[in-house]
C-alpha positions in Angstrom: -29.4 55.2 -47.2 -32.3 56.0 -44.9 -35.7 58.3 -45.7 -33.6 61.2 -44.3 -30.4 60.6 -46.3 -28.1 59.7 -43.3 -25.8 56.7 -44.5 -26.1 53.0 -42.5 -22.4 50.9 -42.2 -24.0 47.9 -43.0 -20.9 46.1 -41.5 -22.2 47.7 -38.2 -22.5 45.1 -35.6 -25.2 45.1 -32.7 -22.2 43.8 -30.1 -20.8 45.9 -27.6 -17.5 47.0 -27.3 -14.5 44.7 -28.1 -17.0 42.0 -29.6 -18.8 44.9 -31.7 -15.2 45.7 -33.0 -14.4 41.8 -34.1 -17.8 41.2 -35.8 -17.4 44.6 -37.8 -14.0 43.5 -38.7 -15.1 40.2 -39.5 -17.8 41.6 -41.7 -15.6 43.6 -43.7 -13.2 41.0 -44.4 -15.7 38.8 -45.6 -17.3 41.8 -48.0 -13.9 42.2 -48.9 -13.3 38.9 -50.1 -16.6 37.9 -51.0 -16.7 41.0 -53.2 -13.2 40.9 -55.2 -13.2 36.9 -55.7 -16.3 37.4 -57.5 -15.7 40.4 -59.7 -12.2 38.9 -60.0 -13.7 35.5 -61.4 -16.2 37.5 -63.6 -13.0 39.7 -65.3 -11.2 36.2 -65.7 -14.4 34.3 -67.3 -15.2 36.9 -69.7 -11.7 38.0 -70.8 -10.8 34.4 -71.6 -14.1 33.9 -73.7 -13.1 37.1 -75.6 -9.8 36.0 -75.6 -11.2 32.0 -77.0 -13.6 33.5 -79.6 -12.1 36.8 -80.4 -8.1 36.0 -80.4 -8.5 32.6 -81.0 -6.1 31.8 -78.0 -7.4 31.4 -74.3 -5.5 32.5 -71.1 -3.8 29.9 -70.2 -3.9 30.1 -66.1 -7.7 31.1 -66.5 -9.1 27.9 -65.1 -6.1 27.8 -62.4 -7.3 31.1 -61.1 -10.9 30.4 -61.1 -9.8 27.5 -59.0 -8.1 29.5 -56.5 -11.3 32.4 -56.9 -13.6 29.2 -56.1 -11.8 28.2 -52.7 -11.9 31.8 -52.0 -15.5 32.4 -52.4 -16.4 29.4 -50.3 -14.8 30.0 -47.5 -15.4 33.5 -47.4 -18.9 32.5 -47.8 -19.5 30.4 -45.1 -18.5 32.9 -42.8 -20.6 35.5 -44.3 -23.9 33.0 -44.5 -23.6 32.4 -41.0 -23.5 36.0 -40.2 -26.8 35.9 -41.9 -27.9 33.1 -40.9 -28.2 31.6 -43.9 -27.2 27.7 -43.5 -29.3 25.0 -43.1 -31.1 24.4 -40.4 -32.7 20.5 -39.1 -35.3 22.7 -36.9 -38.6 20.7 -36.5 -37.7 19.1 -33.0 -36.3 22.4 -32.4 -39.2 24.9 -33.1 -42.2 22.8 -31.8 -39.7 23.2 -27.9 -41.3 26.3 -26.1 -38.9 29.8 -26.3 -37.3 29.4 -22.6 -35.8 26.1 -23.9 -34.9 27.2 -27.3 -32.8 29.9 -26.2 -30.3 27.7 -24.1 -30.5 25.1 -27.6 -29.5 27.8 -29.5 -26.8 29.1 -27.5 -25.4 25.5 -27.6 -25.7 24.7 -31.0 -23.8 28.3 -31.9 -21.0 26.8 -29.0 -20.8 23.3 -30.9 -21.1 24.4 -33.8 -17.9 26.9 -33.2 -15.9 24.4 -32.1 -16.2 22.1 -35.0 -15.1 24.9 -37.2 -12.5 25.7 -35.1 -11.3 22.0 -35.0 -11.5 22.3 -39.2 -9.5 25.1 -38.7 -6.8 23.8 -36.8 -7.1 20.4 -39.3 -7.0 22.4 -42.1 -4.0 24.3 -40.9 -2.1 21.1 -40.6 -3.1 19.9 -44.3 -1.7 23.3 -45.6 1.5 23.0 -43.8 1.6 19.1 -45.1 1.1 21.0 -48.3 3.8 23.9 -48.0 6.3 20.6 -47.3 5.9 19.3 -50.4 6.7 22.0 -52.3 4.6 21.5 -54.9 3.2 24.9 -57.5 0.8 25.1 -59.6 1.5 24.3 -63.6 0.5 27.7 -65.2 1.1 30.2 -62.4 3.7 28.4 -60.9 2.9 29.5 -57.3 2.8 27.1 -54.4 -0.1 25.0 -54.0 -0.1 25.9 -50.0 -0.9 29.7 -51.5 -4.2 28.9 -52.9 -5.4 27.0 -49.9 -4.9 29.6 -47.0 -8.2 30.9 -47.1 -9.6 27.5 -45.9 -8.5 28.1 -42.5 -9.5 31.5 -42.2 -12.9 31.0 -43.6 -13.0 28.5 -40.6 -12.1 30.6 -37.9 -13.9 33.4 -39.5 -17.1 31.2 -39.0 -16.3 30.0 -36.0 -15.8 33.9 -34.4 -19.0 34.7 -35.9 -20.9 31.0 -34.2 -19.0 32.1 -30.9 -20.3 35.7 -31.3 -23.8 34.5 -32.0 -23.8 32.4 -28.8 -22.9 35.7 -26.8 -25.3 37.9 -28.4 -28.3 35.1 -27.5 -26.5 35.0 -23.8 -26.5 38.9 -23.6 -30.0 39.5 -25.6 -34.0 38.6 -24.6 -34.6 37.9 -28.4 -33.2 34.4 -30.0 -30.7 34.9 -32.5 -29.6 32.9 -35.4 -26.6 35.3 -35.8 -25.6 38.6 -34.7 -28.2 40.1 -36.8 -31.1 38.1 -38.0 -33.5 37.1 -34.7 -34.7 33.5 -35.1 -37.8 32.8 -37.6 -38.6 32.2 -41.4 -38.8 33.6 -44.6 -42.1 35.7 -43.9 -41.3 36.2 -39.6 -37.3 36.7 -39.7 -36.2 40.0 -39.2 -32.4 41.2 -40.4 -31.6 44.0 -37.6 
């Protein structure tokens, strides 16, 4: 909420048009995600302690789920910190460079850095179909192992959309962006648009 009491989507994007539409989208997903895994690995935790000290008998896919939650929240997460622009960054060579060379630097590094996530996507894609062949479930919930890993891939390509989107918004924008939304800087200079 603003001063005036108008409500900000904070899954707006700053892109125009089609690319506006896929970084919102993007955004959402990952809030989505993000959001349940961890409120569904909270519910989980806590009902199997009460379960383990109150009942005396634990659930007994608990740890199995929290697994899956885990894998979940990861990948879903590195899309969402590079949205932020929130990984780690090797930047001393980089920042002492003057701002008409650090822009094209940037726009590489987002363009590199997509395609290795999109390679890990297309790798991981062919380890969860080696998976899905072998048929194997899990013990306790007895679903396929290949189930729990699909959001590897798309927490790849989600990262990699977002890596490709920040290279366009540096190519389209004067500023330097370290994603769509957070202009290059530090803790006490960056600015979250």
């Amino acid at each position: 909420m603003t001063d005036s009491g108008d409500s900000i989507d904070r899954h707006e994007s700053s892109l125009p048009g089609i690319l506006g539409v896929v970084d919102t989208t993007i955004s959402r997903i990952e809030s989505f995600f993000l959001a349940t895994g961890v409120l569904l690995m909270a519910l989980n935790t806590v009902a199997n302690v009460v379960g383990r000290f109150a009942f005396q008998q634990s659930i007994f896919f608990s740890e199995e789920l929290n697994r899956i939650l885990i894998i979940l929240i990861t990948f879903a997460g590195i899309s969402y910190a590079a949205r932020h622009g929130r990984h780690i960054r090797m930047s001393a060579i980089y920042d002492a460079l003057p701002s008409n060379v650090r822009k094209p630097l940037m726009i590489g590094i987002a363009l590199v850095t997509a395609l290795f996530m999109f390679g890990l996507c297309y790798y991981s894609i062919g380890y969860l179909l080696t998976q899905a062949s072998r048929g194997r479930v899990l013990p306790a919930l007895q679903i396929p192992v290949w189930i729990t890993l699909i959001w590897v891939p798309i927490g790849f390509f989600m990262t990699g959309a977002q890596y490709v989107l920040t290279a366009i918004k540096n190519m389209t924008s004067r500023d330097i962006y370290l994603s769509t939304s957070v202009l290059e800087g530090y803790e006490e200079d960056e600015l979250e648009i």
